[in-house]
N, C-alpha and C positions, 0 to 999 in steps of 0.2 A: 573685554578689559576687566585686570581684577584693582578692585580700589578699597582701599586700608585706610583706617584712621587714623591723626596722630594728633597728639595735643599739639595746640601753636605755646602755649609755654615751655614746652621741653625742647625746644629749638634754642643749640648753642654754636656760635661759629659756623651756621650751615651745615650742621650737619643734629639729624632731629631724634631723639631715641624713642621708641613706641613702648606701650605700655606691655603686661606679661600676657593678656588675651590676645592680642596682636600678635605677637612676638610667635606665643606659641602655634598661633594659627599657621604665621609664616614659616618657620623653620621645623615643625612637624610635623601638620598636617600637607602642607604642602612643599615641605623639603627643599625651599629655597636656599641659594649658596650666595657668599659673598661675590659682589659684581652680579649679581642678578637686578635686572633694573626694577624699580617699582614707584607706583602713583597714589600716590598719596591725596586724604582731602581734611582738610581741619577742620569743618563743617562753620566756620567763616565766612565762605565764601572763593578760599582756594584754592588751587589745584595746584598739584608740588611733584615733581618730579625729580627720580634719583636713583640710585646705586645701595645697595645694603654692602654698607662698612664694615659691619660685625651682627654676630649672629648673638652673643652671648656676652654677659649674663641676660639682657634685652637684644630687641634686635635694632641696629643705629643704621641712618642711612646718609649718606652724603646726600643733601638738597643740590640739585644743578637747574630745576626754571619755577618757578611759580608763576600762574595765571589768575589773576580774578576772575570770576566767574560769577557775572552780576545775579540777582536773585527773580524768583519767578515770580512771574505778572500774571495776575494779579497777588496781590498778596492777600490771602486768607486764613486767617486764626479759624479755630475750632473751641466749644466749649460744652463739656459734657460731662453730667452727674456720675458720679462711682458706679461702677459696675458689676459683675463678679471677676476674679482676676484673669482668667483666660480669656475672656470673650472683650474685655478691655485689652489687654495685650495685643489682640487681635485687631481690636478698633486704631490702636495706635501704629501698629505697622502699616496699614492700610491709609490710614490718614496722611503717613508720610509720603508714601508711594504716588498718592494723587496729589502731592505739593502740599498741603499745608504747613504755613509758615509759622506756626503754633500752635502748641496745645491747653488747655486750661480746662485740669479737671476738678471738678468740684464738690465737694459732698451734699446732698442733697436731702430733703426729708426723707425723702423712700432710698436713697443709694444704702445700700447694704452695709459699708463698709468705708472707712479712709485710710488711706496708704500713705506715707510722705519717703518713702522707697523710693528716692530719686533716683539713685545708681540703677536699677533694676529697670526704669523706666525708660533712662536714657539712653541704656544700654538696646533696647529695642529700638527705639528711635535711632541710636546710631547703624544697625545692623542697617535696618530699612533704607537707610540715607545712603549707605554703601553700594547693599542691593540693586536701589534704583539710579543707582550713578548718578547722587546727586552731591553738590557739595556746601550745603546749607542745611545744619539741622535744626529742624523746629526747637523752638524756648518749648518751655516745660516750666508750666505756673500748676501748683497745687494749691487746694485753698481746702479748709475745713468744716466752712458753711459757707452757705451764698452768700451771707452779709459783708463776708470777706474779702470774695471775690467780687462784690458791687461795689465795697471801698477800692478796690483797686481796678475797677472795668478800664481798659484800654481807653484812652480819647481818641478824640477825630476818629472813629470807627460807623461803616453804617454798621449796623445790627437786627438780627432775625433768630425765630426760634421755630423749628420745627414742634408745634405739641399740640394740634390742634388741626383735626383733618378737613375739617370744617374753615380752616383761611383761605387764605387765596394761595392757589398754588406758588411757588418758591419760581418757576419759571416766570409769572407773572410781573411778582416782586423783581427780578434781577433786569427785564427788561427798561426798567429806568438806574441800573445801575454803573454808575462813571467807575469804570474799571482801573482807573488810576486812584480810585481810591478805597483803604483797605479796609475788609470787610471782617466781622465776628458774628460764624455761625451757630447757634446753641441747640444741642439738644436735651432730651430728658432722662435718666436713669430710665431701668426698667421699675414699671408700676407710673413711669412720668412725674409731673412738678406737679406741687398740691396747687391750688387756685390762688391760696397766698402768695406764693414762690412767683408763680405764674401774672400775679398784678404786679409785683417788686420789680419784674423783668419787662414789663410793660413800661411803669415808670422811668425805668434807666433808657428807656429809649430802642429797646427791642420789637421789632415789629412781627405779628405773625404769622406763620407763611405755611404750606402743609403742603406734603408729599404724596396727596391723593388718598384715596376711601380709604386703604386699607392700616392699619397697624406694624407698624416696622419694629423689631427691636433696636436698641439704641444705637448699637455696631453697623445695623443694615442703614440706618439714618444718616450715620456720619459720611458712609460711602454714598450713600444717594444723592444727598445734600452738597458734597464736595464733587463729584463728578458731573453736576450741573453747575457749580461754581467757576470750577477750574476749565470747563470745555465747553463755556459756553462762547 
């Protein structure tokens, strides 16, 4: 099944027009005609289904069912220091593909760099969300230091931080963990959180958990860490 995104604002009268990345994917690359049916997801949590109305100057579709499509359980945020931009990019498609229900990237002592490039961002996260026939796209929090991001740390969250191989394994930690309730994973740029960073995150109520002897880079961490989360 191919599934497309669409803004839920641009819905008028039932009938929803997509944007020009959409648009042209549809009627160019893949040479769709009017009355061809398609599915649609607004990354809401909907599923919409319909007919393409017109092809141009956008492409419009008559809406004929929408479904809710409740969100995955458990629900797990992710949260991790700047990276370099491909290998972040990469962190972020993969984060979504394993369910994460958020992302929150941070700039860090050691993060190389900060982005507030949301478009570019989301735009991977919508890809991925498509990809994985899901129809809930993770929030997207950018913060420009940690102190930032600890004014505004999620509540009611339990919380862990991969940076330290030396805790207790993350498997250990999730065995007393009530999966109804939603969780914030952290990890560290490359080079990791300085010892400061590392007590501040301690303070807020992070606990630390490690992914075994060896050294991950940060991308290999968020998939390690989320695919014990999500399939446990």
């Amino acid at each position: 099944m191919e599934l497309f995104y669409c803004d839920p604002r641009k819905v008028k009268d039932s009938r929803i027009e997509l944007d020009d990345f959409e648009s042209k994917h549809i009627a160019r690359t893949l040479r769709k005609k009017s009355g061809d049916p398609l599915v649609l997801c607004d990354g809401k949590g909907h599923k919409l289904s319909g007919h393409i109305a017109a092809l141009k100057p956008r492409v419009c579709v008559d809406i004929e069912t929408s479904v809710s499509v409740p969100p995955a359980s458990p629900r797990v945020e992710i949260a991790m220091g700047f990276i370099r931009p491909q290998r972040l990019e990469w962190a972020l498609e993969k984060a979504t593909e394993l369910g994460a229900a958020g992302v929150h990237l941070i700039r860090t002592g050691h993060s190389g760099y900060f982005s507030d490039n949301r478009e570019r961002f989301n735009k991977i996260l919508r890809q991925a969300m498509k990809q994985n026939l899901r129809y809930h796209l993770p929030e997207l929090h950018l913060y420009p230091s940690l102190a930032d991001f600890l004014k505004t740390l999620p509540a009611a969250r339990i919380k862990c931080m991969a940076v330290d191989p030396h805790s207790p394994p993350l498997a250990r930690f999730l065995e007393g963990w009530d999966r109804e309730k939603p969780l914030l994973y952290l990890v560290g740029p490359e080079g990791g959180l300085s010892d400061n960073e590392t007590a501040l995150l301690s303070a807020a109520g992070f606990s630390d958990v490690s992914l075994g002897a060896y050294r991950l880079r940060a991308e290999t961490a968020v998939i390690a860490g989320l695919s014990l989360l999500m399939l446990k």
